[in-house]
C-alpha positions in Angstrom: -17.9 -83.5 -52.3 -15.9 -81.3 -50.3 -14.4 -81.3 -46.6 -12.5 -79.8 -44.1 -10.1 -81.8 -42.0 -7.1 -80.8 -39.7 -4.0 -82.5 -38.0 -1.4 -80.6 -35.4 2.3 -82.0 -35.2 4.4 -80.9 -32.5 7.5 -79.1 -32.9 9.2 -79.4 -29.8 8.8 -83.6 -29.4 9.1 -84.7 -32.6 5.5 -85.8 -33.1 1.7 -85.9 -34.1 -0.2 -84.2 -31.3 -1.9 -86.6 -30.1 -4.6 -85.3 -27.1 -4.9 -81.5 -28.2 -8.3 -80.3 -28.4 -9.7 -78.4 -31.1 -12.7 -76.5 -31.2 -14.7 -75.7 -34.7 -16.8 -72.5 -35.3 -19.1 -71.0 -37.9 -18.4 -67.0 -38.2 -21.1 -64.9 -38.9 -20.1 -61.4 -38.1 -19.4 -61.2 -34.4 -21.4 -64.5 -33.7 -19.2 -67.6 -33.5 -21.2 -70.8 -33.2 -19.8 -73.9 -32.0 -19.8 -77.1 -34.1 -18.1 -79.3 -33.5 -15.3 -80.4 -30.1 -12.5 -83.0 -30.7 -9.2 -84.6 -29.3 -7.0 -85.5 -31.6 -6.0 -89.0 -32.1 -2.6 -90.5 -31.9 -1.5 -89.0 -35.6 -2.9 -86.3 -34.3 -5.8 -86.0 -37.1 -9.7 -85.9 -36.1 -11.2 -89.5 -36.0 -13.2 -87.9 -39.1 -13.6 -84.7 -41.3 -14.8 -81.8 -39.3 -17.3 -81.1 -41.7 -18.7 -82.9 -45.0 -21.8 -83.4 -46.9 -24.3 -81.0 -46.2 -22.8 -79.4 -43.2 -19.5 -78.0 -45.0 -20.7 -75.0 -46.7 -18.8 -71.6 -47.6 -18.3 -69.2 -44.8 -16.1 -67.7 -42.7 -14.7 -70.5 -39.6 -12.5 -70.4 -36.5 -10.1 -73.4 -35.2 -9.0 -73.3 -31.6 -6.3 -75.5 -31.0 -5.6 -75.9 -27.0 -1.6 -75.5 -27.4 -0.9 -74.7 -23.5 -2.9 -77.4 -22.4 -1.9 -80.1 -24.7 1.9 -79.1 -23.7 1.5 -79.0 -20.0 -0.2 -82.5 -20.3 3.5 -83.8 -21.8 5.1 -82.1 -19.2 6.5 -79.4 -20.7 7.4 -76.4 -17.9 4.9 -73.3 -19.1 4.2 -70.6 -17.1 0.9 -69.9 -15.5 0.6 -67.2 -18.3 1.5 -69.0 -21.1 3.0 -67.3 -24.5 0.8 -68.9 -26.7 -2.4 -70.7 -25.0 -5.2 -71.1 -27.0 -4.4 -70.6 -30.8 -7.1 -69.2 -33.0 -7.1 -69.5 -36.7 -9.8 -67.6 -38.8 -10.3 -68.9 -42.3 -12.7 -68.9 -45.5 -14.1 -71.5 -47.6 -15.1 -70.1 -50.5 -15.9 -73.1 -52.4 -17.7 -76.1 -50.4 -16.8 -78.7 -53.3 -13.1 -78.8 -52.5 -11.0 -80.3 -49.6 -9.7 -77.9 -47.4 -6.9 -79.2 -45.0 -5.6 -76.7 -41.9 -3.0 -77.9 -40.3 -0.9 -77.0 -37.9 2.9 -76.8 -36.7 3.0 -75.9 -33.0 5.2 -75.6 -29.8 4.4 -73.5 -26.7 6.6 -70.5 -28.3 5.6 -70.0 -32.0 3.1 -71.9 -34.5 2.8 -71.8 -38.5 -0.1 -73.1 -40.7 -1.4 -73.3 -44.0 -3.6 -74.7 -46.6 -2.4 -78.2 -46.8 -3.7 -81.1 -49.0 
């Protein structure tokens, strides 16, 4: 049975981001429903899949990865407008019965992703 999981390393110390917060949500044309709010644990990974079983169906989904926040919390310098602050990623599932794994590489400046394993 298929998942969806997620992990956030960052590229400025070195390191799993551990702390961020990352918000799931369903897309369904301009609605975006909330399910599910972590904070990453110290490899920087969801305590669990952020969907299995009979909640990971296809669709359309959103990520938002609190970047600003997580790097003013290690003390980074960011200005009160931050370059990136929130980062939003938009992505399908068109088949429920695999793994899909979204990760992310991330600093307060730039940020790159893709379908891991």
């Amino acid at each position: 049975m298929g998942r969806l999981t997620t992990h956030v390393l960052d590229t400025v110390h070195g390191c799993p981001a551990a702390g961020m917060a990352v918000r799931l949500y369903r897309l369904d044309g301009d609605r975006a429903d909330l399910l599910k709010s972590v904070t990453l644990n110290a490899d920087g990974r969801a305590d669990e899949p952020l969907l299995q079983g009979e909640a990971f169906v296809s669709g359309r989904y959103r990520l938002v990865f609190a970047v600003a926040a997580y790097f003013r919390q290690r003390g980074v310098a960011l200005p009160d407008t931050p370059f990136l602050d929130e980062v939003p990623l938009e992505f399908g599932i068109p088949d429920a019965g695999q793994h899909y794994h979204v990760p992310l590489l991330a600093s307060p400046w730039a940020y790159s992703t893709y379908r891991g394993s």
